[in-house]
Structure formats: structure tokens, C-alpha cells
C-alpha positions in Angstrom: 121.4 62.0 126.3 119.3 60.1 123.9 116.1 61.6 122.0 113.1 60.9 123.2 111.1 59.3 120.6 107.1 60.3 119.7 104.8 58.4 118.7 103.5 59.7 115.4 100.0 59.0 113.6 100.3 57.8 109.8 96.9 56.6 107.8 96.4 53.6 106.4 97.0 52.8 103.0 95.7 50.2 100.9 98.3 48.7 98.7 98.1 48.1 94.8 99.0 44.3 94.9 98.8 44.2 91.0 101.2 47.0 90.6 105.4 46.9 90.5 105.1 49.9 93.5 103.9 50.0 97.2 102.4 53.0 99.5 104.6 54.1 102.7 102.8 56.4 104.6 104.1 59.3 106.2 103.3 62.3 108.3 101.0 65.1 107.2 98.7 62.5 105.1 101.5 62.1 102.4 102.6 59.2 101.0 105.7 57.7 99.3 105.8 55.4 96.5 108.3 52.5 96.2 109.5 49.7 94.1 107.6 46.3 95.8 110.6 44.5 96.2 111.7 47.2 98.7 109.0 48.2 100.3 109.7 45.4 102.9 113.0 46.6 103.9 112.1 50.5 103.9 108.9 49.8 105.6 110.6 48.5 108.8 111.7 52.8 109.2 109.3 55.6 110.6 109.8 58.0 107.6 108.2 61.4 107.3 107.4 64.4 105.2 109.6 67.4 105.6 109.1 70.7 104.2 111.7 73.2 103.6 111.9 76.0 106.3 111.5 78.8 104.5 108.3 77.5 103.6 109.5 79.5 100.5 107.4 78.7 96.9 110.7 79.6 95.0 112.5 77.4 97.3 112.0 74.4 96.0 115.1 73.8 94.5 118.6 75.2 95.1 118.8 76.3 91.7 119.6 79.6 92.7 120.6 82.5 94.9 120.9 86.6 95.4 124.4 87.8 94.4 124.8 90.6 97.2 127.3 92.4 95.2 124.7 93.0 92.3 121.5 92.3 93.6 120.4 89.8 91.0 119.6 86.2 91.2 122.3 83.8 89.4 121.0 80.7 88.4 122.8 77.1 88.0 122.3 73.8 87.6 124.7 70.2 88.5 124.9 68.0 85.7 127.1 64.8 86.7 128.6 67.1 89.3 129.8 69.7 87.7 128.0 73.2 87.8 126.5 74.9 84.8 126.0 78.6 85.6 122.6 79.9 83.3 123.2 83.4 84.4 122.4 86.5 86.3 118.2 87.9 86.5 116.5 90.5 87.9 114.1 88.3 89.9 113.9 85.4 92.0 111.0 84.1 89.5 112.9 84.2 86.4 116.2 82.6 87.9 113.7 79.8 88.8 112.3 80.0 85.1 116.1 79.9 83.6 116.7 76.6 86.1 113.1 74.7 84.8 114.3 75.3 81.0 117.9 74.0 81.5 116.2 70.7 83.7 114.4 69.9 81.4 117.2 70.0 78.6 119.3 67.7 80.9 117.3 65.2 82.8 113.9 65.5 80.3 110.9 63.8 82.3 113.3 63.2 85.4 113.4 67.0 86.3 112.9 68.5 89.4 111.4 71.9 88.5 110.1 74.8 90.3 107.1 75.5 88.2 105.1 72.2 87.5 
């Protein structure tokens, strides 16, 4: 049985024509920025924003997890797919601490961090 689709409100946005990027806008008043010579093709899609369901401030990223067997949180981090494991911490916050440092090492301004 196909999904029944639903009609979903986006705002307007005014596009930078000077600029080398476009606006798409998506659901919950956010917005994406592309490249202008895509934003022709992607903007022929519905996209929208998506949250994680946790709705988890340390969840952010997947740099981490609870080791059940010792009860701390063992961080790691993917470098051209292979894992790098930063160690074991007492809390969630440090883990995420251990994760930001290491990011930043590897992928310098293109890091994804937890802590901004």
C-alpha cells in the first residue's frame, strides 16, 4: 500500500543571487545551504529537517557509547574508515570532549563536534 503523502508548509526564502550558494527550505523554519549549480536539481525534492530521537544533547554524534561490562563511556572516531578508539571515561560528557579534540585533529575546520 503506498504512503500517503502530506502536504507540508516551508517559508520562503530569498535567494543570494550574488553568492556561489542557494537557500532550500525545509520543515521546522530551517534551511539548507547549497552549491548554485545544484540547487536546481535538489530543489525539485521535498527535503526536511530531522532531529535525532533521543532528542539527546550528547547525541549528536556517534562518537561514543556505554560499555555495559564497565560502565564507562568508550570513545572513537572513523578516519578514512577505519576506527580510532580514544578510550574509556567516566561520563557521557567527557567521551564527547575526548571525540571534539580528536575531530578537530583530523578533519580541522570540517569537524562535526558535539560542543560548538
Amino acid at each position: 500500500m503506498p504512503r500517503k503523502r502530506i502536504a507540508v508548509e516551508r517559508p520562503a526564502v530569498a535567494q543570494p543571487i550574488s553568492k556561489p550558494y542557494r537557500f532550500i527550505p525545509l520543515t521546522q523554519n530551517k534551511i539548507a545551504l547549497v552549491d548554485a549549480e545544484d540547487f536546481e536539481w535538489l530543489s525539485q525534492w521535498n527535503w526536511y529537517a530531522a532531529a535525532h530521537q533521543s532528542g539527546s544533547f550528547y547525541a549528536r554524534r556517534s562518537s561514543y557509547n556505554l560499555n555495559k561490562t564497565t560502565l564507562k563511556w568508550a570513545s572513537q572516531i572513523y578516519v578514512n574508515r577505519k576506527r580510532i578508539h580514544l578510550g574509556y571515561f567516566l561520563s557521557q560528557k567527557d567521551a564527547a570532549k575526548a571525540y571534539d579534540r580528536a575531530a578537530k585533529q583530523h578533519f580541522g575546520e570540517f569537524a562535526c563536534l558535539n560542543f560548538d
